[in-house]
N, C-alpha and C positions, 0 to 999 in steps of 0.2 A: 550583538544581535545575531540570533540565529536563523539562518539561513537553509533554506530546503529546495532541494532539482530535482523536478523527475526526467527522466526520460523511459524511451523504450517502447510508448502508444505508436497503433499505428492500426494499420489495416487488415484481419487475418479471416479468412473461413474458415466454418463452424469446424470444429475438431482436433484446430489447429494451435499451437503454441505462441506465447511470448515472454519476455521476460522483463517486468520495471522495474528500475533502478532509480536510488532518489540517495543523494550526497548532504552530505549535512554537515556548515560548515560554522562556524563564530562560536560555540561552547563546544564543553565538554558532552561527546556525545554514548558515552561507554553504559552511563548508568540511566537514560532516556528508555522510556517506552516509546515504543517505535510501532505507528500502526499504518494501512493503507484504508482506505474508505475512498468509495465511489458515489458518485451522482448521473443516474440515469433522467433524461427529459421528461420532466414532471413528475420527478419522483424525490424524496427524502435522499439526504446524505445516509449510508448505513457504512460501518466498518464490516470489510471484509476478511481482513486479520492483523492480527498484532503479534509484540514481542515483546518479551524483556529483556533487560541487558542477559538473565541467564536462560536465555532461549525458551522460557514459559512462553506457548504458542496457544493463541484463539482463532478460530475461522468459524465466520455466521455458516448454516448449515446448507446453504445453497455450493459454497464452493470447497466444500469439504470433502476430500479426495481427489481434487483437482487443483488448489493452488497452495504455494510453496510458500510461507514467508522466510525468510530467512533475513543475518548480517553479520556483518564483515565489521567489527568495533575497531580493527585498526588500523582502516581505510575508511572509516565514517561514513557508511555505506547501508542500506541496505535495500532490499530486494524482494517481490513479488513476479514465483515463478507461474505462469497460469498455464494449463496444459489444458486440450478437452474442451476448449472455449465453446463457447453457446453464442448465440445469438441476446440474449438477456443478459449475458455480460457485458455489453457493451454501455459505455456509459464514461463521464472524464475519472480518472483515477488522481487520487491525489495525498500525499503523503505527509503524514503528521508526526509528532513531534512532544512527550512527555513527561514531564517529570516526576510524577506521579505511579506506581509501580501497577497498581492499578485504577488507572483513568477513567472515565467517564466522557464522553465526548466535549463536552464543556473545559475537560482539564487538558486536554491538548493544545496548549498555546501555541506553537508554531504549525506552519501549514505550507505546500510546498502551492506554485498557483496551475498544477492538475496537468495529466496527459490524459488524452484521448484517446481510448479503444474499441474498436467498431468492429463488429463480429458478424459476418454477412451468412448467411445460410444459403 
């Protein structure tokens, strides 16, 4: 069974940096698309960026040029850097999990259960 952690939410003003980190552990996680997606209150799930195992990278256009996906394949790792935070950023972040090289949100079978980012102006 695979398994997903995030960490890294927390509390930052507008301008300001963080970095989430989400571990993935019971399969093989080398050839996974690897995405994060957030959920703002009353609002739709959207992904905010993905990966592939060879670093093919997507960010919706709200956070493009401000956040980072990146991963680490051989620490089962990966990583969402956000710089520049907004206040519209904020919202649970949560980290998925697929096998599919390109997914659709329905093909993202594991899911990690979300960190919180709250971005105060």
């Amino acid at each position: 069974q695979v398994q997903l952690v995030e960490s890294g939410g927390g509390l930052v003003q507008a301008g300001g940096s963080l970095r989430l980190s989400c571990v993935v552990s019971g399969r093989t996680f080398s050839r996974y698309t690897m995405g994060w997606s957030r959920q703002a209150p009353g609002k739709e799930r959207e992904f905010v960026a993905t990966i592939t195992w060879n670093d093919s990278t997507y960010y919706t256009d709200s956070v493009k040029g401000r956040f980072t996906i990146s991963r680490d394949n051989a620490v089962d790792m990966v990583y969402l850097q956000m710089n520049n935070l907004k206040p519209e950023d904020t919202a649970v972040y949560y980290c998925a999990a697929s096998s599919k090289f390109t997914p659709s949100m329905r093909d993202y079978n594991y899911w990690g259960r979300g960190t919180q980012v709250t971005v105060s102006s």
